[in-house]
PQR file of N, CA, C, O and H, with PARSE charges and radii, in Angstrom:
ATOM      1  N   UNK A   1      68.671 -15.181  62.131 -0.4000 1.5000
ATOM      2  CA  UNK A   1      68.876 -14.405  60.940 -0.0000 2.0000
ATOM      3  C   UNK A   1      69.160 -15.355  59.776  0.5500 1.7000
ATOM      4  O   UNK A   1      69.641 -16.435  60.120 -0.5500 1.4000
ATOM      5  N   UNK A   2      69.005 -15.213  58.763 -0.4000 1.5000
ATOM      6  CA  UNK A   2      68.977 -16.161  57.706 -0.0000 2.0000
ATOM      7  C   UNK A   2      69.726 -15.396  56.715  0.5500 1.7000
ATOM      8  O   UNK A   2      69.690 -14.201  56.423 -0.5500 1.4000
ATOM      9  H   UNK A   2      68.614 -14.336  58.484  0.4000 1.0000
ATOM     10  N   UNK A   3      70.523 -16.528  56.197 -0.4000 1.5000
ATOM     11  CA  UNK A   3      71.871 -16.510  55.588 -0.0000 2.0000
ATOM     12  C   UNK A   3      71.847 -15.850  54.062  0.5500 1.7000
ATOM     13  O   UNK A   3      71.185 -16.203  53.086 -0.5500 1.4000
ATOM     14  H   UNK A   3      70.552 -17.499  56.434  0.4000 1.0000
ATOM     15  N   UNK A   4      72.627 -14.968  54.177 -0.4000 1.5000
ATOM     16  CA  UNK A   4      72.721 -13.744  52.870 -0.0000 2.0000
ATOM     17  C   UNK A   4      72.943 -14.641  51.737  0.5500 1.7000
ATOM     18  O   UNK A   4      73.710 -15.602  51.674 -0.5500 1.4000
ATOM     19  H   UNK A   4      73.165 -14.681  54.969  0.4000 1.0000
ATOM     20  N   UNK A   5      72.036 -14.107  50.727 -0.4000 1.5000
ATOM     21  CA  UNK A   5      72.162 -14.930  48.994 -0.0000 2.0000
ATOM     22  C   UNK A   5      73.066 -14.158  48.767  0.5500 1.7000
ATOM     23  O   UNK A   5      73.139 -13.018  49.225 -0.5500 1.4000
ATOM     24  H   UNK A   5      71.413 -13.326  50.778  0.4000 1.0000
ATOM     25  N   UNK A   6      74.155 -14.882  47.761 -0.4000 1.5000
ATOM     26  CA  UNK A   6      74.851 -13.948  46.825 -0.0000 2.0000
ATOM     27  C   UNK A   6      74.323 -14.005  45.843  0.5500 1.7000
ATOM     28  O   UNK A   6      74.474 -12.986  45.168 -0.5500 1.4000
ATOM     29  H   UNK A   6      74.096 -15.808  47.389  0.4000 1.0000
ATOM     30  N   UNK A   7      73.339 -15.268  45.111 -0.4000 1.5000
ATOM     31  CA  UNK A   7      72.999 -14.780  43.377 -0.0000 2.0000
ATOM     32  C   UNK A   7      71.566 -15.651  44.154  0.5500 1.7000
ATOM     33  O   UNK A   7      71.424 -16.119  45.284 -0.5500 1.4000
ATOM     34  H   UNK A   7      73.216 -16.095  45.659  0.4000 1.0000
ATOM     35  N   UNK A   8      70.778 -15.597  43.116 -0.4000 1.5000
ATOM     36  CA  UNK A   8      69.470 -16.357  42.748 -0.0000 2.0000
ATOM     37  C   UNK A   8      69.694 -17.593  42.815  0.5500 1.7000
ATOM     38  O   UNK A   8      70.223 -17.776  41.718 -0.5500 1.4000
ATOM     39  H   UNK A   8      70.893 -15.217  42.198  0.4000 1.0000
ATOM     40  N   UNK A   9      69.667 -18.784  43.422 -0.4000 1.5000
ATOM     41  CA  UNK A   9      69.830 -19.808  42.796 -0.0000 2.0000
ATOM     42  C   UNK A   9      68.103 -20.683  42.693  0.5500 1.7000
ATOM     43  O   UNK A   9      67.322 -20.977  43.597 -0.5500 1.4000
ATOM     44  H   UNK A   9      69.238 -18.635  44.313  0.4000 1.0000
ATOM     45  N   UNK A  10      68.017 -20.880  41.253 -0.4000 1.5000
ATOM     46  CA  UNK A  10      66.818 -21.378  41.309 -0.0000 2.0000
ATOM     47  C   UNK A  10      66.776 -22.937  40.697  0.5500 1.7000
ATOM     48  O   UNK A  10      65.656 -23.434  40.811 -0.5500 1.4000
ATOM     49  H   UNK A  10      68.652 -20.642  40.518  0.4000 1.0000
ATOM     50  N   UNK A  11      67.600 -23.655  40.180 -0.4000 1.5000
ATOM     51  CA  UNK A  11      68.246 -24.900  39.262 -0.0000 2.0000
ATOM     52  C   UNK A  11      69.526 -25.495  40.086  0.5500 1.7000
ATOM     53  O   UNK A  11      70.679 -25.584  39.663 -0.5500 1.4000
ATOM     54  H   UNK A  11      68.510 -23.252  40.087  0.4000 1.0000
ATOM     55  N   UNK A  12      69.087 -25.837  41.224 -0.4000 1.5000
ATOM     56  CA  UNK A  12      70.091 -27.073  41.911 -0.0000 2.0000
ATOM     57  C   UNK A  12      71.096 -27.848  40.830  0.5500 1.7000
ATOM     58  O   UNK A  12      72.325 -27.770  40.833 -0.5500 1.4000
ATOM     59  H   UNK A  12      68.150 -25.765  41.567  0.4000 1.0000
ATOM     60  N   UNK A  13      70.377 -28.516  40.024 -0.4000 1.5000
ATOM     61  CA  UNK A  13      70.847 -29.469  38.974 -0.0000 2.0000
ATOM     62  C   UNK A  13      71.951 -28.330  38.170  0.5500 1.7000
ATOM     63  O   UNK A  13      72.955 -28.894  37.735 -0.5500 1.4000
ATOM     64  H   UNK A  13      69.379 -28.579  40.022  0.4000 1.0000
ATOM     65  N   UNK A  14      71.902 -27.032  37.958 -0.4000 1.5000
ATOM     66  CA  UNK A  14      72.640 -26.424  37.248 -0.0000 2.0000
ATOM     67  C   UNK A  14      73.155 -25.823  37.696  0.5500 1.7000
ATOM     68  O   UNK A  14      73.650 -24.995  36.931 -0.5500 1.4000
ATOM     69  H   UNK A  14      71.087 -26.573  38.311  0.4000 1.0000
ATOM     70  N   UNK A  15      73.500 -25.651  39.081 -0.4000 1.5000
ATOM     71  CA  UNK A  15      74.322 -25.248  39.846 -0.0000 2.0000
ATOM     72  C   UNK A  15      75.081 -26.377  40.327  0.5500 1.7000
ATOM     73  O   UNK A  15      76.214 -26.057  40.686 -0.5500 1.4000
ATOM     74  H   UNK A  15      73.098 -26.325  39.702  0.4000 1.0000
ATOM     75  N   UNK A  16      74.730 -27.902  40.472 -0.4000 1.5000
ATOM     76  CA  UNK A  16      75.626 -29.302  40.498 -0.0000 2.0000
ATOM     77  C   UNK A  16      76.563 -29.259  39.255  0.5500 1.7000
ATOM     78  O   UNK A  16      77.771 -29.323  39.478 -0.5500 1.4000
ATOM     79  H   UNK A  16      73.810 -28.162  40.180  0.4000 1.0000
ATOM     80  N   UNK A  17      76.133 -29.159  37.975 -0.4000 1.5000
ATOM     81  CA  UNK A  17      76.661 -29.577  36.800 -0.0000 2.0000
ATOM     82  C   UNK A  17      77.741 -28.361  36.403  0.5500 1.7000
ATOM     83  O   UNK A  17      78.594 -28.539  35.534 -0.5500 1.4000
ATOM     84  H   UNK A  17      75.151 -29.107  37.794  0.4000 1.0000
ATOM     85  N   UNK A  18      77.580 -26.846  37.291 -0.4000 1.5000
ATOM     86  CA  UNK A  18      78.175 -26.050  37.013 -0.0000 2.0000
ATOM     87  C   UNK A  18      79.726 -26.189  37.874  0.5500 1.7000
ATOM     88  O   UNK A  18      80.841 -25.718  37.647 -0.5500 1.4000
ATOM     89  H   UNK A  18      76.887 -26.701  37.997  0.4000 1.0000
ATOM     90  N   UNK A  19      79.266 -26.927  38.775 -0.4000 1.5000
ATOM     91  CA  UNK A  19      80.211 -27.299  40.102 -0.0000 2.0000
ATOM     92  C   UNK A  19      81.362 -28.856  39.516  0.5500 1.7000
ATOM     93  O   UNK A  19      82.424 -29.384  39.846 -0.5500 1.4000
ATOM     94  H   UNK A  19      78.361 -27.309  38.959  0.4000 1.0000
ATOM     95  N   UNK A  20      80.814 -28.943  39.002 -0.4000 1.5000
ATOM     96  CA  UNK A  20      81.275 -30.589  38.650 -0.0000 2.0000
ATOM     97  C   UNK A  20      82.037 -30.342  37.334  0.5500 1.7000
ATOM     98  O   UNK A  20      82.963 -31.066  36.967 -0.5500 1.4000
ATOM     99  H   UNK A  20      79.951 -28.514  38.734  0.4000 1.0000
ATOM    100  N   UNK A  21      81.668 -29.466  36.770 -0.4000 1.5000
ATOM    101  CA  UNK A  21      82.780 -28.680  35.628 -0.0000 2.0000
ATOM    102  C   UNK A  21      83.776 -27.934  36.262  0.5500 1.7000
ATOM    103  O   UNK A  21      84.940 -28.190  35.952 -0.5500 1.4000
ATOM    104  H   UNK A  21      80.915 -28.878  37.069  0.4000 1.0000
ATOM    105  N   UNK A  22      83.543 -27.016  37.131 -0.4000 1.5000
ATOM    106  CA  UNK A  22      84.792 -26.532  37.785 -0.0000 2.0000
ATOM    107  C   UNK A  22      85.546 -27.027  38.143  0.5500 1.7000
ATOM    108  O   UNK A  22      86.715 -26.644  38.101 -0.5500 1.4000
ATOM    109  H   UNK A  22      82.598 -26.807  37.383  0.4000 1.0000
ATOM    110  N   UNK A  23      84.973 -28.494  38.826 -0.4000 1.5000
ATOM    111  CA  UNK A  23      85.806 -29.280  39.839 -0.0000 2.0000
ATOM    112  C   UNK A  23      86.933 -30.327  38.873  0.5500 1.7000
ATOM    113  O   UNK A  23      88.063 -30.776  39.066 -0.5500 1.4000
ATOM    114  H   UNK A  23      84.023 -28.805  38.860  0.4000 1.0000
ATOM    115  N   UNK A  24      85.864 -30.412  37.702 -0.4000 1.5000
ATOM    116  CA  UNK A  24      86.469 -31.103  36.272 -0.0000 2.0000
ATOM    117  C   UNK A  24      87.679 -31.054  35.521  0.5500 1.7000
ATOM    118  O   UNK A  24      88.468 -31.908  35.116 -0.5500 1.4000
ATOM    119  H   UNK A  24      84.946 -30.048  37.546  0.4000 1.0000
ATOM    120  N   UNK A  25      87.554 -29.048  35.405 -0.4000 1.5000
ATOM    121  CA  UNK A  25      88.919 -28.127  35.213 -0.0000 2.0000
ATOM    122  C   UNK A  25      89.932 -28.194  36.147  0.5500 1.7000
ATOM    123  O   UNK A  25      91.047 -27.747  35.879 -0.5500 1.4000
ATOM    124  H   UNK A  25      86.913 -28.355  35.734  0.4000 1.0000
ATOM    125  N   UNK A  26      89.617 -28.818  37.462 -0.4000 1.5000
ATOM    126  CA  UNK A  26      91.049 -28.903  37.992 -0.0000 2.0000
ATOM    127  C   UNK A  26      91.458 -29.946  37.856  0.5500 1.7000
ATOM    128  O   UNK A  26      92.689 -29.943  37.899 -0.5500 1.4000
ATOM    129  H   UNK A  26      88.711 -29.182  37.679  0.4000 1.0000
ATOM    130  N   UNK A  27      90.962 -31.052  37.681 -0.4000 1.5000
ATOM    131  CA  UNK A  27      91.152 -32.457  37.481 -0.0000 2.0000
ATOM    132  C   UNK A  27      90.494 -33.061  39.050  0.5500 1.7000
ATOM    133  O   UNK A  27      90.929 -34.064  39.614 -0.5500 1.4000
ATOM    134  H   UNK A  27      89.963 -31.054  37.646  0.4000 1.0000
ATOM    135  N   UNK A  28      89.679 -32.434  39.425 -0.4000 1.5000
ATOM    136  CA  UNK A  28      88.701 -32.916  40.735 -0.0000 2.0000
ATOM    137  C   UNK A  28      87.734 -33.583  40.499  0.5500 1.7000
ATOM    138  O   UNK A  28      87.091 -32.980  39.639 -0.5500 1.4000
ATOM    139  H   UNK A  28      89.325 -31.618  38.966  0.4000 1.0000
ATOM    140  N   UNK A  29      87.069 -34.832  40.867 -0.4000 1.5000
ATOM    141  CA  UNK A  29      86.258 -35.311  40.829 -0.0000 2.0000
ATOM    142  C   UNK A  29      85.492 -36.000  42.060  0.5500 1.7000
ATOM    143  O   UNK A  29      85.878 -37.012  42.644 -0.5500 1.4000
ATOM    144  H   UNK A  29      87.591 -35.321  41.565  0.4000 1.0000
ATOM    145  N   UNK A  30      84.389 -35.297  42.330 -0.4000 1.5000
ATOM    146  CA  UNK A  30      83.382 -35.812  43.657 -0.0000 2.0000
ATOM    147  C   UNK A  30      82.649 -36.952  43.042  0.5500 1.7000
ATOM    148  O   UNK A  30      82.495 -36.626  41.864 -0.5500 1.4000
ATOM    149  H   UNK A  30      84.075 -34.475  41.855  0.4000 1.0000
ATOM    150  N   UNK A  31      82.226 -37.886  43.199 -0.4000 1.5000
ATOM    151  CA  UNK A  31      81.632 -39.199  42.756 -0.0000 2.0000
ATOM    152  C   UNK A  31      80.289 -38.918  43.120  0.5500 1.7000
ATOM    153  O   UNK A  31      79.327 -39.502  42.622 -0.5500 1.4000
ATOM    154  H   UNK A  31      82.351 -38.151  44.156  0.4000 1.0000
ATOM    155  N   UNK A  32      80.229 -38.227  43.790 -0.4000 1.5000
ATOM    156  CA  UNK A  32      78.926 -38.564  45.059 -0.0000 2.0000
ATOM    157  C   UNK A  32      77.605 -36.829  44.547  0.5500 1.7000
ATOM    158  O   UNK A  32      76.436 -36.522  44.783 -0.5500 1.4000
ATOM    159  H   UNK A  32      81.011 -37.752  44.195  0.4000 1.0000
ATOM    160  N   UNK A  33      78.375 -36.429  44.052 -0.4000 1.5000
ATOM    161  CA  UNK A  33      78.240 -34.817  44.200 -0.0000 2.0000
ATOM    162  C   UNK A  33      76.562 -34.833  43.117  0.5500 1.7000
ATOM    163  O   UNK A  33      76.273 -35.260  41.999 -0.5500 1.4000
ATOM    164  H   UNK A  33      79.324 -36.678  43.860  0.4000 1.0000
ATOM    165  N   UNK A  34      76.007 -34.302  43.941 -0.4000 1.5000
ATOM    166  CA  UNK A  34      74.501 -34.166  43.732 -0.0000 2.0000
ATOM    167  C   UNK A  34      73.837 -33.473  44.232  0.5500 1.7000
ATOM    168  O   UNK A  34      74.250 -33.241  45.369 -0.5500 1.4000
ATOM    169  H   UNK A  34      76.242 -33.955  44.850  0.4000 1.0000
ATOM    170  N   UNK A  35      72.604 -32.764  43.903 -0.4000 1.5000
ATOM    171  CA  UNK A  35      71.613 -32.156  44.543 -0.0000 2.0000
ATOM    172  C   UNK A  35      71.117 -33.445  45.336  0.5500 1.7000
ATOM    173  O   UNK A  35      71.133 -34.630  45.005 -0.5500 1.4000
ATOM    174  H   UNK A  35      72.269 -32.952  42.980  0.4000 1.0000
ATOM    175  N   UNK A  36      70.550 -32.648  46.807 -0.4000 1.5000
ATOM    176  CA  UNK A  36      69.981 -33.541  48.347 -0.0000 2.0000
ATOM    177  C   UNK A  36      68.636 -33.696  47.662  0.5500 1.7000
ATOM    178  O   UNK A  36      68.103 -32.674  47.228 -0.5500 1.4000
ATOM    179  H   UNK A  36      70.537 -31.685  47.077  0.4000 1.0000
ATOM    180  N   UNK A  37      67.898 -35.129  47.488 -0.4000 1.5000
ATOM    181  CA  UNK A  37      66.818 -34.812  47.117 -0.0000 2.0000
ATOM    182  C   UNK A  37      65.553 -34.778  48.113  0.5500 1.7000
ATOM    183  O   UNK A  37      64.361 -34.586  47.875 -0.5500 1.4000
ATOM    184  H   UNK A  37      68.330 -35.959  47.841  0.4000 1.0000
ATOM    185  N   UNK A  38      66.380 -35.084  49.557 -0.4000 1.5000
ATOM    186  CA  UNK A  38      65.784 -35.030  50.537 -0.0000 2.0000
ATOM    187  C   UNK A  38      65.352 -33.766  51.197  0.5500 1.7000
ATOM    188  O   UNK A  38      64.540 -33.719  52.121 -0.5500 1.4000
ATOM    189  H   UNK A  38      67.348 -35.241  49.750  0.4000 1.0000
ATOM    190  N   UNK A  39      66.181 -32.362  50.453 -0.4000 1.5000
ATOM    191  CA  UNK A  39      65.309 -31.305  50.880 -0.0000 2.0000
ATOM    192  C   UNK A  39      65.654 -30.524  49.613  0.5500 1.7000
ATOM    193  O   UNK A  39      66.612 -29.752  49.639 -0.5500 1.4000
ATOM    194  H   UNK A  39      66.841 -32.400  49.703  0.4000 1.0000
ATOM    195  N   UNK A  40      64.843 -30.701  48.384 -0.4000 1.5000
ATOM    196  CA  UNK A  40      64.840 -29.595  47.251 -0.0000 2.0000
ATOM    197  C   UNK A  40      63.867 -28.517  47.795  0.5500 1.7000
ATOM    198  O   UNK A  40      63.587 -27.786  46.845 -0.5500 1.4000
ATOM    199  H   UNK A  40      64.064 -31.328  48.363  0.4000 1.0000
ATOM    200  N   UNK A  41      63.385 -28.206  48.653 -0.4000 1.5000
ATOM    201  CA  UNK A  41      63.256 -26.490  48.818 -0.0000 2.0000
ATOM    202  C   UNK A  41      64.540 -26.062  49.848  0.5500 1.7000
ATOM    203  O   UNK A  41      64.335 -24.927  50.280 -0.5500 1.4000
ATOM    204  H   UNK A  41      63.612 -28.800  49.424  0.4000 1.0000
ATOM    205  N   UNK A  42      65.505 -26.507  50.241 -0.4000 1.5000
ATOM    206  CA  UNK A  42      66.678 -25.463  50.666 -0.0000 2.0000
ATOM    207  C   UNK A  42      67.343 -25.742  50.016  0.5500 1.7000
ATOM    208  O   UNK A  42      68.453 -25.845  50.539 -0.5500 1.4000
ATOM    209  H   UNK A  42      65.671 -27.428  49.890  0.4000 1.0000
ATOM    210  N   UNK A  43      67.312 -26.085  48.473 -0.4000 1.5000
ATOM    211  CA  UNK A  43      68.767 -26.460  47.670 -0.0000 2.0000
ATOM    212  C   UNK A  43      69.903 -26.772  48.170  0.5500 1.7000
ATOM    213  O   UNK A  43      70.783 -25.931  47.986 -0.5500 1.4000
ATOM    214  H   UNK A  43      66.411 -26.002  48.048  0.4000 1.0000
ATOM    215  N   UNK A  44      70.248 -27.894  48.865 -0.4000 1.5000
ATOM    216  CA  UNK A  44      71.399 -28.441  49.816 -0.0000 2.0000
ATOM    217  C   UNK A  44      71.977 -29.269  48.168  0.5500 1.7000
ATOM    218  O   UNK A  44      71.338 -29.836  47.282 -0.5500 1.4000
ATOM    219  H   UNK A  44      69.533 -28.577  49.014  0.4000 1.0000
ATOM    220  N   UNK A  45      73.463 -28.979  48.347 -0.4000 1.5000
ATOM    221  CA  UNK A  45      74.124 -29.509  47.273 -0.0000 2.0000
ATOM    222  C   UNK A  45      74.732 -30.843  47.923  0.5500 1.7000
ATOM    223  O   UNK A  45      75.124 -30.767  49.087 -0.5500 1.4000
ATOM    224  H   UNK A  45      73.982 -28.518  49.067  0.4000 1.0000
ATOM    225  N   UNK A  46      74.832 -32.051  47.240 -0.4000 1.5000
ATOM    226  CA  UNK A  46      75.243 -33.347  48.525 -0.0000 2.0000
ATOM    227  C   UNK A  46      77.021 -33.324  47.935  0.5500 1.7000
ATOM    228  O   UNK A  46      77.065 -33.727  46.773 -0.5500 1.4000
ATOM    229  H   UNK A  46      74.513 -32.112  46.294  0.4000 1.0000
ATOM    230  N   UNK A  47      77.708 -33.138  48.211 -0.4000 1.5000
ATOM    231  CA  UNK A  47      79.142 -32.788  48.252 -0.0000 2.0000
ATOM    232  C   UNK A  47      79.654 -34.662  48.271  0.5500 1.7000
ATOM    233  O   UNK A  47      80.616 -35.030  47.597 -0.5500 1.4000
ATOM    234  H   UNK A  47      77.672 -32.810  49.155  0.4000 1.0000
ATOM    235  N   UNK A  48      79.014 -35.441  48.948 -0.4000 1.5000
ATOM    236  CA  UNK A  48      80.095 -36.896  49.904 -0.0000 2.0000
ATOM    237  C   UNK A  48      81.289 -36.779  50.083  0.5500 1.7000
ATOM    238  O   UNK A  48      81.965 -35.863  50.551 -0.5500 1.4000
ATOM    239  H   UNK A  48      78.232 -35.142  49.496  0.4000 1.0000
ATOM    240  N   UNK A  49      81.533 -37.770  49.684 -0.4000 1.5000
ATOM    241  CA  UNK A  49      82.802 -38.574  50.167 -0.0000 2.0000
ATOM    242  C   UNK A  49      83.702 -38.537  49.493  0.5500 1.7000
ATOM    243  O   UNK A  49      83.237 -38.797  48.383 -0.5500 1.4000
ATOM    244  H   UNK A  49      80.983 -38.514  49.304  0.4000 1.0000
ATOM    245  N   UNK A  50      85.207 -38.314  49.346 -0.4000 1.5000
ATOM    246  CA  UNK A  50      86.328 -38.296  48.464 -0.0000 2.0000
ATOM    247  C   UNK A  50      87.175 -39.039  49.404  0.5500 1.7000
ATOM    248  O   UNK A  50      86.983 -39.436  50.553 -0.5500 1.4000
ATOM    249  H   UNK A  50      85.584 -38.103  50.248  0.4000 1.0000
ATOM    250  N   UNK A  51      88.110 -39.113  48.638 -0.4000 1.5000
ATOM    251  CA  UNK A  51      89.586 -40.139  49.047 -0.0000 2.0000
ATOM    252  C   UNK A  51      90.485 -38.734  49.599  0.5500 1.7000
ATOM    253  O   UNK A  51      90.311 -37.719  48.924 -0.5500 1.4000
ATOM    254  H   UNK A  51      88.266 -38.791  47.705  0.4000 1.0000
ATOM    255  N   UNK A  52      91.186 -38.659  50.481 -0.4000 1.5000
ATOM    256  CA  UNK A  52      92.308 -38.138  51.064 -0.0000 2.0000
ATOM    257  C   UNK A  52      93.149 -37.308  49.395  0.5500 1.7000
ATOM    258  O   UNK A  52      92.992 -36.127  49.083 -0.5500 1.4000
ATOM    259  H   UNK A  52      91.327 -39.484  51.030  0.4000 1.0000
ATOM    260  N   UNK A  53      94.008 -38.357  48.577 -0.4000 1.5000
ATOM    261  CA  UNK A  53      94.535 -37.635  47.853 -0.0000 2.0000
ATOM    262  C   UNK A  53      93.436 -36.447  46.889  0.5500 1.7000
ATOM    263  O   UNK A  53      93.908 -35.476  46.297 -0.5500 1.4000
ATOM    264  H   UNK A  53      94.136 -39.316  48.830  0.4000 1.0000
ATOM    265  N   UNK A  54      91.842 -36.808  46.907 -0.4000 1.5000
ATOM    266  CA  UNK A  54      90.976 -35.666  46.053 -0.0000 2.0000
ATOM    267  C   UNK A  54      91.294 -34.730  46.947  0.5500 1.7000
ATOM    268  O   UNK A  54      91.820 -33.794  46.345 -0.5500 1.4000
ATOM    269  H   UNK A  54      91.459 -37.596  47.388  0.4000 1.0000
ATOM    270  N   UNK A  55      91.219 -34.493  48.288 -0.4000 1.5000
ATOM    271  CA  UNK A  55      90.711 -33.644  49.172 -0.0000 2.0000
ATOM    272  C   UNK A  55      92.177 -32.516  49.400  0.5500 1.7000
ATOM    273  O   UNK A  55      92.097 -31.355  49.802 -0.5500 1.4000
ATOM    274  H   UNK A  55      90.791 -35.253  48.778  0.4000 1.0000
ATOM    275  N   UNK A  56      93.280 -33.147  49.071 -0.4000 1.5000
ATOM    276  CA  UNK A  56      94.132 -32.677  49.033 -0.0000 2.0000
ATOM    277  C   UNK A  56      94.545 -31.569  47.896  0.5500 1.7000
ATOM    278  O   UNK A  56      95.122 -30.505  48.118 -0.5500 1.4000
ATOM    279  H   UNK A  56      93.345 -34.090  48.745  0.4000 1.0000
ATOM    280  N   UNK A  57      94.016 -32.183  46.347 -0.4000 1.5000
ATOM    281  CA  UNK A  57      94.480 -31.411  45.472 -0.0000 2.0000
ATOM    282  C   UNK A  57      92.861 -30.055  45.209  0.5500 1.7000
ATOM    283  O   UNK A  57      92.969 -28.993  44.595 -0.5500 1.4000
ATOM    284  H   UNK A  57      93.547 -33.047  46.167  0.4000 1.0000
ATOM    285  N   UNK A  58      92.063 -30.373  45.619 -0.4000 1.5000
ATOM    286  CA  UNK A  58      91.084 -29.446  46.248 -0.0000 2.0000
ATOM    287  C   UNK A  58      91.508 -28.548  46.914  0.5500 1.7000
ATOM    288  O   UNK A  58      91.303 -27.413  46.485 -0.5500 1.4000
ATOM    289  H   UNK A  58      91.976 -31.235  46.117  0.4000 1.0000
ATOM    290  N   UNK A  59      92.262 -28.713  48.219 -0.4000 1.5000
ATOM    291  CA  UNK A  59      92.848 -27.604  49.389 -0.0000 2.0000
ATOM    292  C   UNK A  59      93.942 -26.828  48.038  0.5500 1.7000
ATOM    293  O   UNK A  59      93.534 -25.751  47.603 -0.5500 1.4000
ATOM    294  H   UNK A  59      92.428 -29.636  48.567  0.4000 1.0000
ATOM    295  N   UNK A  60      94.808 -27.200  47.646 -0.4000 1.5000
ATOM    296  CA  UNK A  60      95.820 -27.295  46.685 -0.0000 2.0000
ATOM    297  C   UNK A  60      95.039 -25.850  45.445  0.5500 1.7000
ATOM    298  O   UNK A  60      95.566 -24.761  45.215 -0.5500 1.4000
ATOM    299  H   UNK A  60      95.139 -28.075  47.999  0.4000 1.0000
ATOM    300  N   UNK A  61      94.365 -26.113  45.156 -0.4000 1.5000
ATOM    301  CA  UNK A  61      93.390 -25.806  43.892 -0.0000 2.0000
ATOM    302  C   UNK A  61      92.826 -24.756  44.506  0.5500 1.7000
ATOM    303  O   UNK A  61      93.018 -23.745  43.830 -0.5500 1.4000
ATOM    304  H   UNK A  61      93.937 -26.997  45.343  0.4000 1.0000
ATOM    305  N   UNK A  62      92.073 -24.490  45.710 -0.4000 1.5000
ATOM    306  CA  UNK A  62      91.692 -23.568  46.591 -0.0000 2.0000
ATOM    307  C   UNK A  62      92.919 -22.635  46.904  0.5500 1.7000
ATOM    308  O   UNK A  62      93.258 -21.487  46.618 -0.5500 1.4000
ATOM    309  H   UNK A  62      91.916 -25.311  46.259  0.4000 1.0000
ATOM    310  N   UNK A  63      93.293 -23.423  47.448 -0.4000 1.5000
ATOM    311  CA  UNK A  63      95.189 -22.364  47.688 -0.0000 2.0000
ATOM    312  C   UNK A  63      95.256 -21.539  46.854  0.5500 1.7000
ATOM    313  O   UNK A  63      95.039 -20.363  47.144 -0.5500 1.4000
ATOM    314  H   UNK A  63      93.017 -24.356  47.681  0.4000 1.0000
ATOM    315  N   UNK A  64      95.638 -21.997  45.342 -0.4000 1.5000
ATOM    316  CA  UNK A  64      95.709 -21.190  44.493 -0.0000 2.0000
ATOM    317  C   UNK A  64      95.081 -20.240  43.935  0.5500 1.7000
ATOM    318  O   UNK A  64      95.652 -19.492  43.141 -0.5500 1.4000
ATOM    319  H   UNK A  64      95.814 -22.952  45.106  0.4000 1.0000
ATOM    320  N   UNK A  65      93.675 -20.097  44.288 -0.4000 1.5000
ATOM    321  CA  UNK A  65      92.915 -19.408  43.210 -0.0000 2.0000
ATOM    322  C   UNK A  65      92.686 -18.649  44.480  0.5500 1.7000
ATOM    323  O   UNK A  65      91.770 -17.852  44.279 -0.5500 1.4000
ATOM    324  H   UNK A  65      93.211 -20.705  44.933  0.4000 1.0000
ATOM    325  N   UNK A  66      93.185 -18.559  45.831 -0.4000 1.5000
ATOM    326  CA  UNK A  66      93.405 -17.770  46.162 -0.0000 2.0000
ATOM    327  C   UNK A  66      94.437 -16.752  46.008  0.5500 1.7000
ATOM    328  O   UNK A  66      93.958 -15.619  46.063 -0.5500 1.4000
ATOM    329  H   UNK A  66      93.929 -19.207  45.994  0.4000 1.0000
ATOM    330  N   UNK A  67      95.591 -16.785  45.847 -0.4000 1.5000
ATOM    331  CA  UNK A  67      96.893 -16.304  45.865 -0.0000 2.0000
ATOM    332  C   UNK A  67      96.620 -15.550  44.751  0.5500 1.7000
ATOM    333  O   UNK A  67      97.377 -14.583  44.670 -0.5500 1.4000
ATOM    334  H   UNK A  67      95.980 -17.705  45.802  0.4000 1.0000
ATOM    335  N   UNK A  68      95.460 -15.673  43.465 -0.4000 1.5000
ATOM    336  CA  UNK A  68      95.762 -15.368  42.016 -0.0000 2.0000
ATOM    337  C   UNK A  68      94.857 -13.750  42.025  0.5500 1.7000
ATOM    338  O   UNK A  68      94.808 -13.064  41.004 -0.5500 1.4000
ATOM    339  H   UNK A  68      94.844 -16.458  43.531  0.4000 1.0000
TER
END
């Protein structure tokens, strides 16, 4: 079975740059964070690698905007 869309996504790149502003507003920053260009027809977003203290204020940041 193949995995339910919630919106259209048709602009990888503007769905990265939309992500990298959010992540911006918390004071998060992925270094690595890019569209996969190894498979642009399943729009795979490349997330990498962060340091322990990013990954933390991420969980942190998630926490919250749950609770809200």
């Amino acid at each position: 079975m193949a995995p339910k869309k919630t919106q259209d996504v048709t602009d990888t790149q503007a769905v990265v740059e939309a992500l990298r502003a959010a992540l911006d507003g918390a004071g998060i920053v992925f270094p690595s964070l890019r569209g996969d260009p190894a498979s642009p027809g399943l729009q795979l977003i490349e997330l990498g690698r962060v340091r322990a203290d990013v990954a933390v204020r991420l969980a942190r940041a998630l926490q919250k905007g749950i609770r809200e």
